[in-house]
N, C-alpha and C positions, 0 to 999 in steps of 0.2 A: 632460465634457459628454455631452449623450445625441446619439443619431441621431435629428436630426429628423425629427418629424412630417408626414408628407408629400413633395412634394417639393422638393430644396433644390437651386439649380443654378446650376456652374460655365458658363463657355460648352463645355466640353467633355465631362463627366463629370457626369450626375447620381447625386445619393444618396436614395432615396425607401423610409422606413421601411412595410412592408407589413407588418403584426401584428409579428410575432416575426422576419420579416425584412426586412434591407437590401440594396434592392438598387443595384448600383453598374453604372450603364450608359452605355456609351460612346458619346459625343453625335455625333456626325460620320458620320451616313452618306453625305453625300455626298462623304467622305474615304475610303469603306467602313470607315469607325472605325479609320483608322489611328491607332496612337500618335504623339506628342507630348512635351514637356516636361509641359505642361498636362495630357494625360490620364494620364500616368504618378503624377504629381502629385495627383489630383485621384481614382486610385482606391488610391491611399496613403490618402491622408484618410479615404475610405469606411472602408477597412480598421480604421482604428485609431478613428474615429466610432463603429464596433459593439463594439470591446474597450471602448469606454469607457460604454456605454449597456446596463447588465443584460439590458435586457427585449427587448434582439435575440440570439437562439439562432442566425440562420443567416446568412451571407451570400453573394446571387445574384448572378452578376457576367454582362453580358451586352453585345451592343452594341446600337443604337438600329436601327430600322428591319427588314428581313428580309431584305437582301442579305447583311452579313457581319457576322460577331463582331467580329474585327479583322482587317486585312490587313497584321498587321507595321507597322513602322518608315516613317512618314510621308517615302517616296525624291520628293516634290515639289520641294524644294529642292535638288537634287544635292549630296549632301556633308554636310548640315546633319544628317542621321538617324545619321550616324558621325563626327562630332563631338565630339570630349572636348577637357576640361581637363583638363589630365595635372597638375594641380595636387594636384588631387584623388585619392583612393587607390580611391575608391568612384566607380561609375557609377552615375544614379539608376536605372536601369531592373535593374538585381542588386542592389539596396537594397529596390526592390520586391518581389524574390522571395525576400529573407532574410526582408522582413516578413511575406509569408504564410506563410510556414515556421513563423515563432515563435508564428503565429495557432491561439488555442486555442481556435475557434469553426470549426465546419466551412462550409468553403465549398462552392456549385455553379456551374460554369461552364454557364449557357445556351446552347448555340452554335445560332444562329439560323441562319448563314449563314459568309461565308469565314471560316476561319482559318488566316492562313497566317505565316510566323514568327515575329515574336515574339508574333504571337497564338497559338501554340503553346505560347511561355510561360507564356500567363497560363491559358491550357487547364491545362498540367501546373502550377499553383499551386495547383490548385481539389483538393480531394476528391472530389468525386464531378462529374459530367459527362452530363447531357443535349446530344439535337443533332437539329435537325430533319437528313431525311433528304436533301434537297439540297446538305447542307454539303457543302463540301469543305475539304481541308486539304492543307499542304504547308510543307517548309522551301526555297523555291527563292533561296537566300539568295548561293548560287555563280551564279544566274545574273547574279547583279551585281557581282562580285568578292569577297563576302566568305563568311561561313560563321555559321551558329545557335549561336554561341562559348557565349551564354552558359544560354540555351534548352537547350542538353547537362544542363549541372548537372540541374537537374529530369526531363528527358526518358529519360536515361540508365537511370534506376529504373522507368519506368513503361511501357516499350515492350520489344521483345528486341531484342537489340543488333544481327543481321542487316541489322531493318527499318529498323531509327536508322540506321544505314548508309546504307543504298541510297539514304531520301528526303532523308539529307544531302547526299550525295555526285552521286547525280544533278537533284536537285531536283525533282523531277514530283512532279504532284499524287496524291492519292487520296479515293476516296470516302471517307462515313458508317461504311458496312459495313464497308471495310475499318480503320475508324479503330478501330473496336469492337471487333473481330476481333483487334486489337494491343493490347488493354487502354487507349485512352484514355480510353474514353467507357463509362458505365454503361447507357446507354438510347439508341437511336435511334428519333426518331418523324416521324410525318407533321407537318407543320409546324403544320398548324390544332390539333392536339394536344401540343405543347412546351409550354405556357404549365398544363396540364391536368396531364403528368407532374411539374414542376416543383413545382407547388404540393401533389402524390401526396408528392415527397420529403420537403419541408416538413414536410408533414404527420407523418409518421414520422421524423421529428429532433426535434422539438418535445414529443414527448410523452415522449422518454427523458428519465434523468438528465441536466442540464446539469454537474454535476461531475465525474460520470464519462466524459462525452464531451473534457469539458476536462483531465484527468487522462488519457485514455486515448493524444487528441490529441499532449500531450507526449511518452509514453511512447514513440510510435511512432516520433518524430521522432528519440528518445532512443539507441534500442537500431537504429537502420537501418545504421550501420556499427559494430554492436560483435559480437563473436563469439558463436556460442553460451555457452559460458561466460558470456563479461557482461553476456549479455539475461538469461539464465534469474537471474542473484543478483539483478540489478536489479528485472525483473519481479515475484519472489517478495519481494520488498521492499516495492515499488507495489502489489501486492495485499492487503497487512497495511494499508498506509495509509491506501486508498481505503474496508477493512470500516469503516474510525473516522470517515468522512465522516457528515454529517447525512442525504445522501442515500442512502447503502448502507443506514442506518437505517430512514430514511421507506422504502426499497422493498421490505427481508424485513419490514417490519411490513404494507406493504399487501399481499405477498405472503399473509402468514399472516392477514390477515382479509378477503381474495378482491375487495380491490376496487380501482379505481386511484391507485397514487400520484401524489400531492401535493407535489410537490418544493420542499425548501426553496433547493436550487440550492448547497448550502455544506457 
């Protein structure tokens, strides 16, 4: 199926195709967009709405309103937010982060506002990462008894393991600046401006190869725990591949007659 036209809405999770992107945004501020069954749910679908619709290149994942992105695991219900069926081998909220991993379309996380545990996941699920400059962020997940168990897997790679530390272990927040300073966040801006950079990144994702972004996308995922040795064979492999693409074609031909390619995306 494609990613609809416009916007199409769960009660929790919209999905609203803007040109070339989907954006997947979480409905509940006045939950401050905490997660749910539903919204975990609901920005799965997003996810897999764009792998199934060509003519979306990016997808923006954000929450609704300007208080918070997400404030973590909906603790309303006491108990309900750490709840499992041990029946099950899989949890759905590490189901969601297997599926952005396998996602060969780049994402951007918008952070409007809070993001604090497992909206820290969905932070480190994304590629690239805007944040207006009021956000703040935190894992204060011990001060409820438990810990960012599965938040680590992703976190672990993208931060230094110090700072993973500390905001695990003691919980406290931290600002924008210091968020960006740690490698979460590519961009921090004044807030009337997030919606301005976002559509800047857009804009330079959209006009490269889509196969080579999808190719490139795998490859990273690919070679992250393999040794030098097994990147570098692997690598020099995927780069014989990718010259035999229709797109590596279309871009040394527009290279060599000075004008912009044309991608066939294949």
């Amino acid at each position: 199926m494609k990613a609809t036209d416009g916007v199409t809405s769960g009660d929790s999770v919209l999905l609203d195709k803007r040109g070339q992107a989907l954006w997947i945004t979480i409905n509940r501020p006045d939950k401050r967009n905490a997660m749910n069954g539903e919204v975990i749910a609901g920005i799965a679908r997003g996810y897999r709405a764009a792998h199934d619709d060509a003519e979306v290149r990016v997808i923006v994942l954000t929450g609704a309103g300007d208080k918070a992105f997400c404030a973590g695991a909906d603790l309303q219900n006491t108990g309900a937010a750490f709840a499992a069926d041990f029946s099950k081998p899989n949890a759905d909220f590490a189901d969601l982060l297997r599926l952005s991993q396998a996602s060969t379309k780049p994402a951007i996380a918008r952070v409007n506002g809070t993001c604090m545990a497992g909206g820290m996941g969905l932070l480190c699920m994304t590629d690239l990462a805007v944040a207006a400059e009021q956000a703040v962020f935190g894992l204060p997940e011990v001060k409820v008894g438990v810990f960012p168990m599965q938040v680590l897997s992703l976190l672990h790679s993208t931060a230094p393991r110090r700072l993973i530390n500390e905001w695990c272990i003691t919980g406290e927040p931290f600002d924008a600046r210091a968020a960006q300073a740690a490698g979460l966040l590519n961009h921090v801006v004044p807030a009337a401006e997030l919606d301005a950079k976002i559509d800047w990144l857009i804009a330079r994702i959209v006009d490269k190869s889509p196969t080579a972004i999808r190719r490139g996308k795998y490859a990273m995922r690919a070679i992250a725990s393999m040794s030098f040795d097994e990147s570098i064979a692997y690598t020099e492999s995927q780069i014989a591949l990718l010259a035999m693409t229709e797109d590596a074609k279309e871009g040394l031909k527009a290279f060599a007659e000075k004008r912009k390619p044309v991608w066939p995306g294949k």
